[in-house]
DRENKE-681138 format. One record per residue: z, y, x of N, C-alpha, C, O, CB in turn; chain. Coordinates in Angstrom, 3 decimals. Each point is the difference from the previous one (the first is absolute). Glycine has a CB too. Example, Ala and Ser with C-alpha at 12.3 -4.5 7.8 and 13.67 -1.06 7.14 Angstrom:
BEGIN
        n.z        n.y        n.x       ca.z       ca.y       ca.x        c.z        c.y        c.x        o.z        o.y        o.x       cb.z       cb.y       cb.x   ch
      7.800     -5.690     13.190      0.000      1.190     -0.890      0.000      1.200      0.900      0.665     -0.019      1.036      0.581     -1.154     -2.928    A
     -1.966      2.223      1.542      0.060      1.190      0.820      0.730      1.090     -0.770      0.169      1.108      0.509     -2.314     -1.736      0.675    A
***
This chain:
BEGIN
        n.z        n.y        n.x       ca.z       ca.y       ca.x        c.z        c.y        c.x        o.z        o.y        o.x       cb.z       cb.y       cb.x   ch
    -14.216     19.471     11.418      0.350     -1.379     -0.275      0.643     -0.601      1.256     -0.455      0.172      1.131     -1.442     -0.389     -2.828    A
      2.818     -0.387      1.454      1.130     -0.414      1.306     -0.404     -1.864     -0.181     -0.024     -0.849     -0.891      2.750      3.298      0.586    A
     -3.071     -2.303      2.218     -0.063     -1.735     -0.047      1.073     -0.532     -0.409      1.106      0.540      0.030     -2.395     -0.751      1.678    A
      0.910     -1.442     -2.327      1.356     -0.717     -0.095      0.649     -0.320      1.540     -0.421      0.707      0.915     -0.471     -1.872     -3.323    A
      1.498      0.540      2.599      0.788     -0.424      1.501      0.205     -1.601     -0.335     -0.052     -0.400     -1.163      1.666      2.959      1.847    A
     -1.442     -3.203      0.128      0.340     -1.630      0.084      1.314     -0.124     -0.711      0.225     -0.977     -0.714     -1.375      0.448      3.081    A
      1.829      1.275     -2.233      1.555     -0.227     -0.706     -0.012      0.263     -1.207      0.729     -0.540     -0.832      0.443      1.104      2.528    A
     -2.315      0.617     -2.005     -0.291     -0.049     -2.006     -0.422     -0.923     -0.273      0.589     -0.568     -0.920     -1.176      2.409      0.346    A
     -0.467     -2.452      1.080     -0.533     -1.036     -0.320      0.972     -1.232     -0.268      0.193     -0.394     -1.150     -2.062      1.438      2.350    A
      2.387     -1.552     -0.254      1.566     -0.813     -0.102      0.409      0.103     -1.269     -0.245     -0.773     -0.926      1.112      1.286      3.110    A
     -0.277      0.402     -2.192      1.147      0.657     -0.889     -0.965     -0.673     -1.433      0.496     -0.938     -0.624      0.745      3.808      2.245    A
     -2.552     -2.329     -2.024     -0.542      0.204     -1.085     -0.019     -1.709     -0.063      0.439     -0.620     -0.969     -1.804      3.361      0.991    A
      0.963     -3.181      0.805     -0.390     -1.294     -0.488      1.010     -0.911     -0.235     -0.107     -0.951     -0.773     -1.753      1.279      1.828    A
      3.100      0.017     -0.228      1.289     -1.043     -0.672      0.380      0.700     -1.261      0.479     -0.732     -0.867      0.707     -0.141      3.186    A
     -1.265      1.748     -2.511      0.803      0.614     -1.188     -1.041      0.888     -1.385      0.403      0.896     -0.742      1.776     -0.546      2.990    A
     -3.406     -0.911     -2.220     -0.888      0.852     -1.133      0.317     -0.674     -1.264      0.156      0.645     -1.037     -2.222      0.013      2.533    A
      2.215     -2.542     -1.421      0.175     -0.690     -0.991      1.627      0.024     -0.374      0.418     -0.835     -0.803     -2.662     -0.495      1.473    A
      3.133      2.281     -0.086      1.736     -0.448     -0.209      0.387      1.250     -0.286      0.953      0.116     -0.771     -0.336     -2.053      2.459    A
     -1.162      2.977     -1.222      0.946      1.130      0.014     -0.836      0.812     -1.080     -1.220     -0.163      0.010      2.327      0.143      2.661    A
     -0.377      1.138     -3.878     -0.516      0.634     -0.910     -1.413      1.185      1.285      0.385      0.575      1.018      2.601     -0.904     -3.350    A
     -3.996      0.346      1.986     -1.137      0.893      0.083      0.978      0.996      0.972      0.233     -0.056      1.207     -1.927     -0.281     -3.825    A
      2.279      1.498      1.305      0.525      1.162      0.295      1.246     -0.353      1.339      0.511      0.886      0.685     -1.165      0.122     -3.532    A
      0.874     -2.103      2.947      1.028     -0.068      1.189     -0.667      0.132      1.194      0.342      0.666      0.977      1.131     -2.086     -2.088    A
     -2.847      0.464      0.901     -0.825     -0.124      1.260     -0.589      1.488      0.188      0.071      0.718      0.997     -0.739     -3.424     -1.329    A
      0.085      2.955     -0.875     -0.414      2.014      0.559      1.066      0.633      0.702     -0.002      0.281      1.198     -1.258      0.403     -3.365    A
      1.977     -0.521      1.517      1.691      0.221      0.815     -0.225     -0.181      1.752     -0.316      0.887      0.792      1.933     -2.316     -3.176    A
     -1.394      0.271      2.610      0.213     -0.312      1.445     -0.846     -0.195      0.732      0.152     -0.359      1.168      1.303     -0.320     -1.654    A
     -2.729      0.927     -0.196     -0.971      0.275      0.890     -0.809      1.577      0.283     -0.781      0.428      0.850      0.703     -2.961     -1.543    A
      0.781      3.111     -0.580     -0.152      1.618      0.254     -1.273      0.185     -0.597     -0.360      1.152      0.243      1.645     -0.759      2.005    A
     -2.370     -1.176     -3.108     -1.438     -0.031     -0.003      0.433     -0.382     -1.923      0.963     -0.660     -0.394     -2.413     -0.381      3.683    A
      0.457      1.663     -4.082     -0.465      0.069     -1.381     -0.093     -1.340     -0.234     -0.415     -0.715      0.912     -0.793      2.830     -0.970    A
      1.658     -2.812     -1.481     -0.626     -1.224     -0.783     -1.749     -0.115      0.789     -0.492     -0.881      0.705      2.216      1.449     -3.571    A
     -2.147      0.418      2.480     -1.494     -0.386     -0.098     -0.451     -0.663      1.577     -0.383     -1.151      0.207     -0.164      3.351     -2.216    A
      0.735     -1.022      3.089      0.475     -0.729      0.845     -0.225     -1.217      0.453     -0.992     -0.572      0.451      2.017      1.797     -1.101    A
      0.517     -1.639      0.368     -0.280     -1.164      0.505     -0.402     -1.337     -1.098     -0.092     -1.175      0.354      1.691      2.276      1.571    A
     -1.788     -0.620     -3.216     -1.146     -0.922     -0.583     -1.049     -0.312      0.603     -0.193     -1.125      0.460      0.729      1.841     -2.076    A
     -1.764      0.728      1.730     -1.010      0.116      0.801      0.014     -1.311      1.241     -0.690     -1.020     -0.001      0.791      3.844     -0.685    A
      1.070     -2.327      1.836      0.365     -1.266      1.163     -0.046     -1.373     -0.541     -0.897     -0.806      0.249      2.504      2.286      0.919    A
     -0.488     -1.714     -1.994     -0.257     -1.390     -0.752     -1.375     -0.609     -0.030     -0.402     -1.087      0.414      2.133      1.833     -1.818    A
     -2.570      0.618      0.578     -1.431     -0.917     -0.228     -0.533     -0.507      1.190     -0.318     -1.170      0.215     -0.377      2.493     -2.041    A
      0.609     -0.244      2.686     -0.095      0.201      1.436     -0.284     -0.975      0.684     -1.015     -0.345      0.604      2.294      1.761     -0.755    A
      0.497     -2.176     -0.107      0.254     -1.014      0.651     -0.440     -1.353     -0.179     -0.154     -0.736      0.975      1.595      2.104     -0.790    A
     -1.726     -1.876     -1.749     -0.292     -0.871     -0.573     -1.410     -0.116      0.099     -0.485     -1.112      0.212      2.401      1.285     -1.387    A
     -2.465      0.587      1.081     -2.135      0.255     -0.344      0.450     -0.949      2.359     -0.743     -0.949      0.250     -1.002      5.400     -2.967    A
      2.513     -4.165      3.601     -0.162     -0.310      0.960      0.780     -1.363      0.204      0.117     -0.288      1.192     -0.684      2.668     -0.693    A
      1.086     -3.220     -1.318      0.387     -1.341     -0.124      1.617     -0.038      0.377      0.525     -0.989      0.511     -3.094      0.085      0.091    A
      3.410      2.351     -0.989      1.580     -0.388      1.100      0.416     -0.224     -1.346     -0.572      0.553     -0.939      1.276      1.078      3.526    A
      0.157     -2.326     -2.720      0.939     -0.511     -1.222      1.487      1.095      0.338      0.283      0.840      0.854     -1.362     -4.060     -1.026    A
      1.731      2.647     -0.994      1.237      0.836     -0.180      1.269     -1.267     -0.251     -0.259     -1.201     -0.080     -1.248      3.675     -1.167    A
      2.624     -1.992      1.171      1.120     -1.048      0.108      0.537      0.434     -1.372      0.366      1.157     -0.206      0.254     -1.493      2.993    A
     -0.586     -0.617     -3.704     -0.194     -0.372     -1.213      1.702     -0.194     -0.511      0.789     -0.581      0.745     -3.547     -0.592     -0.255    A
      3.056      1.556     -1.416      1.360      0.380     -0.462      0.435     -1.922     -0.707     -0.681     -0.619     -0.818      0.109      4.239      0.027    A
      1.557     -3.986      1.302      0.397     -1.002     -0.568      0.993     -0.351     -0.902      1.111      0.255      0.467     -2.005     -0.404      1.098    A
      0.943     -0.567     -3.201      0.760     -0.212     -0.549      0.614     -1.377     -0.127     -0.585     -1.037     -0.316     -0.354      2.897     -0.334    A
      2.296     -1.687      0.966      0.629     -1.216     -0.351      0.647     -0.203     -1.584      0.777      0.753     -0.588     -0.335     -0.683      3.213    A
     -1.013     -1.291     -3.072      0.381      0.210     -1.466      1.039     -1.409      0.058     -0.034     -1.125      0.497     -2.545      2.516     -1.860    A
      3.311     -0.734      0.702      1.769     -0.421     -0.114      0.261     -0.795     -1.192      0.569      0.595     -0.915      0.272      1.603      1.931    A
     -1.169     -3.534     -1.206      0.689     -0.551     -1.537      1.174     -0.832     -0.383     -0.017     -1.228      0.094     -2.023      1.300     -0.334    A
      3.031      0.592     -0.182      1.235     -0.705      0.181      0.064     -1.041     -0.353     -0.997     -0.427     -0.582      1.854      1.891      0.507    A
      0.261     -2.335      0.234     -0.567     -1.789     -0.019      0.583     -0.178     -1.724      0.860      0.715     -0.513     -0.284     -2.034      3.825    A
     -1.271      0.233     -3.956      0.232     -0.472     -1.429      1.389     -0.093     -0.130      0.555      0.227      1.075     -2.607     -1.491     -1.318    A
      2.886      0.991     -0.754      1.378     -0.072      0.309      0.031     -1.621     -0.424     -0.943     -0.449     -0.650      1.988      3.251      0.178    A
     -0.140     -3.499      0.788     -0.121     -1.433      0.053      0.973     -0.514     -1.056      1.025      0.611     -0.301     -1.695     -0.677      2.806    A
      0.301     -1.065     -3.038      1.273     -0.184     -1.080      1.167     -1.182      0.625      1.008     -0.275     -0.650     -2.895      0.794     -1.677    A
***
């Protein structure tokens, strides 16, 4: 089992809520389960994650 490093950690926490799973296994070289497992990890220890934001777009009424 390979420690995480400060820069996985980084990495995971700006990008667990934005980037698809399999991208993050990807670039971090480490299994889904993985870094689920970490997630819990992280959370059961109070660190939050950076949360994916939507801007919702409503085009304007048309005017008479």
């Amino acid at each position: 089992m390979r420690t995480w490093t400060d820069e996985e950690i980084k990495y995971l926490r700006e990008n667990y809520n934005k980037v698809p799973m399999s991208i993050v296994a990807g670039q971090l070289g480490r299994s889904a389960q993985s870094i689920r497992s970490k997630i819990h990890n992280m959370r059961k220890k109070g660190m939050t994650f950076h949360r994916r934001t939507c801007l919702l777009y409503t085009s304007p009424s048309p005017r008479d």
